[in-house]
Every structure is written in structure tokens, then in C-alpha cells.
C-alpha positions in Angstrom: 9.9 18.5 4.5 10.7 16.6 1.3 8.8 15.2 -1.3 9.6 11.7 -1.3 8.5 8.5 -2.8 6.8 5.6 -2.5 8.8 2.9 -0.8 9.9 4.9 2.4 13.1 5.1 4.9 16.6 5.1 3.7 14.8 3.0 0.6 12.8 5.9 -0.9 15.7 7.9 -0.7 15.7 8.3 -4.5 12.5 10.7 -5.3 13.2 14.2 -6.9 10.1 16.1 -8.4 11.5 19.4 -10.0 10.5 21.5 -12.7 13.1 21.8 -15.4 13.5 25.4 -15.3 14.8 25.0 -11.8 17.9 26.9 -10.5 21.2 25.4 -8.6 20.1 28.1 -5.7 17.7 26.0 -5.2 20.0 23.6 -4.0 20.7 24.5 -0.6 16.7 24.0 0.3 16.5 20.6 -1.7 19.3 18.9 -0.8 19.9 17.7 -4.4 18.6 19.3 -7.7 17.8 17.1 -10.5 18.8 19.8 -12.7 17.0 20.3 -16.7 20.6 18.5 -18.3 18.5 15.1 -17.8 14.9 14.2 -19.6 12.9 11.2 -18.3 15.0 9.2 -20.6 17.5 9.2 -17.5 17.2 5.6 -17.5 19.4 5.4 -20.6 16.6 5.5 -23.0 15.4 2.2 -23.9 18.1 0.7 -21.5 16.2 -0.8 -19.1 19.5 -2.1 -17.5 20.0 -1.9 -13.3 22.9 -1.2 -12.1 24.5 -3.5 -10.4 25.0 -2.0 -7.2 23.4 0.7 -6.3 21.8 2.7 -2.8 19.2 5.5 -2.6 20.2 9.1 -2.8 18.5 12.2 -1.3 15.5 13.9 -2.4 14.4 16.9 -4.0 12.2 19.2 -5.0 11.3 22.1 -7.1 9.3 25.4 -5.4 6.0 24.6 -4.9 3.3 25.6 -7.2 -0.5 25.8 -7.4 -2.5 23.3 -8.2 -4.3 21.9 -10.5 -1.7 21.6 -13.3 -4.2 19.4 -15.5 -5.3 20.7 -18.7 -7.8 23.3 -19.2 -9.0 21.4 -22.2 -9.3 18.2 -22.2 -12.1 16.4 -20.2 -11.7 13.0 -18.0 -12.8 10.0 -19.5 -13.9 9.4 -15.9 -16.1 12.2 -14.0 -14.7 14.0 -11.1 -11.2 12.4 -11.8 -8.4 15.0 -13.2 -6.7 15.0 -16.3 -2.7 14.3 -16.4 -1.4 16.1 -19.8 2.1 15.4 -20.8 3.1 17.5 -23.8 6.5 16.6 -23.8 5.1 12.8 -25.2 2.0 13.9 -26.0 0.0 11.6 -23.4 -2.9 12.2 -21.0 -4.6 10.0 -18.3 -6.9 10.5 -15.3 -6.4 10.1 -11.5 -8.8 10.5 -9.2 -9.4 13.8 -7.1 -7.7 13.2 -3.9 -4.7 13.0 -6.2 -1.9 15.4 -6.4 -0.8 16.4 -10.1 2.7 18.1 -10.6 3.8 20.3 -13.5 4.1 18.8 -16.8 8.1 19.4 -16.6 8.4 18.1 -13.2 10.8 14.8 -13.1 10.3 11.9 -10.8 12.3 9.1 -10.2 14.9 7.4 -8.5 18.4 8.1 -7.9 21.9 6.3 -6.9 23.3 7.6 -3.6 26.4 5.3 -4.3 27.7 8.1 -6.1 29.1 11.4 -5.0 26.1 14.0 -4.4 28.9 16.9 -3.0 30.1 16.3 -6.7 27.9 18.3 -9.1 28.9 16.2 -12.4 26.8 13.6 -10.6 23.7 15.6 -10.5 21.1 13.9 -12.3 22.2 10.6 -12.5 19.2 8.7 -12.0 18.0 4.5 -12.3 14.8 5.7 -14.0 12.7 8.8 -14.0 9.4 9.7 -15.2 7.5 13.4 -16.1 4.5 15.2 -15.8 3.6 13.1 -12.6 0.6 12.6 -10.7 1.3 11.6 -6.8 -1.1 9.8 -4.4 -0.8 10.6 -1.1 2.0 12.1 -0.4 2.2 12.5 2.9 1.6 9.0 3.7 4.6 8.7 6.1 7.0 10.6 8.0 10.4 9.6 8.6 13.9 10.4 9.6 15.6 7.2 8.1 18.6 8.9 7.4 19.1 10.8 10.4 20.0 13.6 9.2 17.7 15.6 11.5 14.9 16.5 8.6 11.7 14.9 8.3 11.2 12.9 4.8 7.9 12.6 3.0 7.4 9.4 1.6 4.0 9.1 -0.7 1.8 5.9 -1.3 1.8 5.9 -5.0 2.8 7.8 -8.1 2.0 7.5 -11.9 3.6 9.4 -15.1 4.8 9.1 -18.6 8.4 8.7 -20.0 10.1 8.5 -23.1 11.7 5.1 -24.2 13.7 5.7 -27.3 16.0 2.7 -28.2 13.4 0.2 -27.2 12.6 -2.2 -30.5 8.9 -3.2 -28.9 6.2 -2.1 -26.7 6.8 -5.6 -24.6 10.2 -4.6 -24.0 9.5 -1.4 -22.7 6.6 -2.3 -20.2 8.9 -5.8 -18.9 12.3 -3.7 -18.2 10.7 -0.7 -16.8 8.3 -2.2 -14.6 11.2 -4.3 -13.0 13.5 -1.1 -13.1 10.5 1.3 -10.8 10.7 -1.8 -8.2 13.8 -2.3 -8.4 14.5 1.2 -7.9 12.2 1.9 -5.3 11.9 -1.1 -3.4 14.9 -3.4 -3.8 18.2 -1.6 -4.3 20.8 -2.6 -4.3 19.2 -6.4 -4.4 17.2 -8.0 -7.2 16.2 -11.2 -5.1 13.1 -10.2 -4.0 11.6 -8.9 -7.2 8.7 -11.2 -8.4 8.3 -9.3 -12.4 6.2 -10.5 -15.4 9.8 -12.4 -17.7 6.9 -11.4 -21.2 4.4 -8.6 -21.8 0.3 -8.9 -22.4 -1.2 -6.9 -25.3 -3.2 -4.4 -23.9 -5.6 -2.0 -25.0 -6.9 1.1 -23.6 -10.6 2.4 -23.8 -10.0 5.5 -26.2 -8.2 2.4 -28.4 -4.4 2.7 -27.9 -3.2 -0.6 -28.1 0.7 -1.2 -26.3 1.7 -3.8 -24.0 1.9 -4.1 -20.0 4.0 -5.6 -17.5 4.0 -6.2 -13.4 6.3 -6.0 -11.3 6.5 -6.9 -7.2 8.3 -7.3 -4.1 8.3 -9.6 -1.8 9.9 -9.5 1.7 12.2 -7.0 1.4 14.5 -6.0 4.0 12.5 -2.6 6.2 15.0 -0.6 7.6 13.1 1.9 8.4 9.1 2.9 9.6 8.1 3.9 6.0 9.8 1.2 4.2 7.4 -1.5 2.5 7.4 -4.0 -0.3 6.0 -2.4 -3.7 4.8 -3.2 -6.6 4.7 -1.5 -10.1 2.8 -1.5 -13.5 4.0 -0.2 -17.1 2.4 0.1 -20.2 4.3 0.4 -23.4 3.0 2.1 -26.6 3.3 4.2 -29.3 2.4 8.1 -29.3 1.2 10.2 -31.9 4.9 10.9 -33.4 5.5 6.9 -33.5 8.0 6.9 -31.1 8.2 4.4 -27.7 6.3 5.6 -25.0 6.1 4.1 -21.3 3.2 4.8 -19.0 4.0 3.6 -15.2 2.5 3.3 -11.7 4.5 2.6 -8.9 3.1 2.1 -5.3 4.2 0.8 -1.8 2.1 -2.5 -1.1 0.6 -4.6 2.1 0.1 -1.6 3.7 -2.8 0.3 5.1 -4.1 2.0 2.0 -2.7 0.2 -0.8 -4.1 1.7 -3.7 -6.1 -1.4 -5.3 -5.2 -3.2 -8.4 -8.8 -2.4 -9.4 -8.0 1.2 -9.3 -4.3 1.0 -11.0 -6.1 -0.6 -13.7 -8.9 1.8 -13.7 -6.3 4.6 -14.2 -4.5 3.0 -16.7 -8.0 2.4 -18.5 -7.6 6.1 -19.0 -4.3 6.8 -20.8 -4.6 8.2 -24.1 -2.7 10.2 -26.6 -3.2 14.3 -26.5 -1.8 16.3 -29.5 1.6 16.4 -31.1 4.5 15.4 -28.6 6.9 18.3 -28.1 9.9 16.2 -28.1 10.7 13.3 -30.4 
């Protein structure tokens, strides 16, 4: 089975989870490798831009390793949660335990099947991408939407941390990204249905870093399939240690049984804080 997103059917068809380090044999398994050659600035850094037309793509996914890939170190601001450490941006938050956390150079994202996948100069093109994810769920549904004879997996929920160089403000970041993971997930190739927050809230988390967040909906969109929903999504923009534009998001299916709460997005996003030096600038 394949790791797939939240959002479901022919619509969720845009998930790949892969470490960096991961081969083209790994291709034939996957379907389609988001190889290392793209960062989770895939989104065109602080172009928060949709395309214009787009379609889901298939999924993919690096090996599987052992969990927990949290950090040995540093405690949750939460007991019994797990820590999320991204080095890469030098960010941490807590999810709780029924979580799954993936490596901190696994990607996750969405991609745009309306371009050639049996072409491999189109390998990583992506509408928006995240690292160092934490997935809730992931087994929520099962589905052959495309009929391609495999079984996807398409989870409830998912959180992570990207980099948004090129953005001039924290409200920028958390209003385009927010519409982009919905958009992305939920939507393509339409915008119609997206209900999104048109400016950003100041925001401050409880270890005191202070950014801005957006929300973003659906509402009614087309299902074409048994695992497609509406969905909804939540970014927060901020600075890291280095200075540079930093966007926390959560993106989740919604009314449907087990909807992760509001309460609890906000509860996780309570959590985010800085952790160290960021590896890349």
C-alpha cells in the first residue's frame, strides 16, 4: 500500500513522504520518487502562487523505517505527546502519541499529475511540500480511486515545517500557504470552494515565538471517490533562529468521522517552538 494523504480518492493523489537520501530503484515500488533535487521550498519559495490548472499525481514513499524519529533530547511541552524536531529549519512541536512521526528529511506534499510522471525531468514538481512530518492516522481509508489495481492509503491529518524564503512577512506566508495545502489537497484543479482567511492574526506560541496564522477550508467539493472529503488547513508564519521565513502547517480532511478538533490543531500548534541552529538557510 501507499502512503497517502489527507483528502482521499483520485484527490489525494498528490502525497509523497521520502527521505532525501532515497534512490531512483526505488521507483518501481513507489510509483513516483520525489527525489532529494527538491527542498520543501517546492512551492517556489515564498511563491505561494497555484497553478492554474492542475490534477493530482501518484504517490510515494521512501522504505520504511523505525519509529520514533523524535528527538532524544528535547522534552514535550505536553506529557505523553512526542516531539517533532526539524533540523533542517531548526523547529520542533508536539503531537500526541497515537501519532505517526516520519524522518526529519522526509518530504510531504502535493503533486501535479497534469504533467508527465513517465518523464523523469518532471520528478519532483510539486504545488507545495513540507518536511520532517508528523501523520495522523494514516490508515484512515482505503481506496482504489484510480483503478489502477493497488490499494491507496489516504491519512486523516498531517502537520510539518517548511521553508519560505522570498516571503516579505509572516502574514504572507501563513495566508498563501494555508490556501495552497487546501487547495492542493482538496480542491484541485478548482478554487471555488475554498473558504481562506484574505489577512493573517498575530499569533503567539507558549515558549514566546510570535508569527502569524491563517485558515483555510473547503466547502462542498466535488467526491469522486470513497475517501474524498472537504478539508481544511492551518499555517503559522514565523521567524527561526537564523531570521529567515519559516511556515508551520496542518492539513486535515474535515466533516468526517474523526476529524481531528480545532481544539487539538490549536493545541499542537501551542507547541511549536524553535530548536537549535537551522541547518539550511
Amino acid at each position: 500500500m501507499r502512503p497517502q494523504s489527507p483528502g482521499g480518492g483520485n484527490r489525494a493523489k498528490a502525497v509523497a513522504v521520502v527521505a532525501a537520501t532515497a534512490v531512483v530503484a526505488g521507483v518501481g515500488l513507489s510509483g513516483f520518487l520525489l527525489l532529494g533535487a527538491k527542498d520543501d521550498r517546492a512551492d517556489g519559495g515564498g511563491n505561494t502562487a497555484a497553478p492554474t490548472a492542475a490534477s493530482k499525481s501518484a504517490t510515494a514513499s521512501a522504505p520504511a523505517s523505525p519509529e520514533p524519529h523524535s528527538s532524544g533530547t528535547e522534552r514535550p511541552t505536553i506529557p505523553g505527546w512526542k516531539v517533532v524536531v526539524n533540523p533542517k529549519w531548526g523547529t520542533a512541536f508536539d503531537v500526541p502519541p497515537d501519532w505517526k512521526i516520519e524522518s526529519p528529511s522526509a518530504l510531504i506534499g502535493y503533486e501535479d499529475s497534469s504533467v508527465d510522471y513517465d518523464d523523469p525531468a518532471n520528478w519532483g514538481k510539486s504545488i507545495v511540500v513540507m518536511s520532517a512530518p508528523a501523520i495522523f492516522r494514516e490508515n484512515w481509508c482505503l481506496s482504489d480511486g484510480d483503478k489502477d489495481g493497488r490499494m491507496d492509503n489516504t491519512g486523516l491529518a498531517m502537520a510539518g515545517t517548511k521553508g519560505s524564503q522570498g516571503s516579505k512577512s509572516t502574514a504572507e506566508v501563513a495566508v498563501g500557504l494555508a490556501d495552497l495545502w487546501v487547495y492542493g489537497g482538496y480542491t484541485q484543479p478548482d478554487r471555488k470552494n475554498i473558504v481562506h482567511d484574505r489577512t493573517a492574526r498575530s499569533y503567539t506560541t507558549r515558549s514566546g515565538v510570535r508569527g502569524s496564522i491563517a485558515w483555510a477550508r473547503s466547502r462542498d467539493t466535488p467526491r469522486e471517490d470513497k475517501c474524498d472529503s472537504d478539508g481544511k488547513a492551518i499555517t503559522f508564519g514565523f521567524k527561526n533562529s537564523a531570521g529567515g521565513f519559516v511556515a508551520w502547517s496542518l492539513v486535515g480532511a474535515t466533516g468526517v468521522k474523526g476529524e481531528l478538533p480545532d481544539s487539538t490543531i490549536m493545541k499542537i500548534l501551542s507547541t511549536v517552538r524553535l530548536h537549535g541552529k537551522p541547518t539550511q538557510s
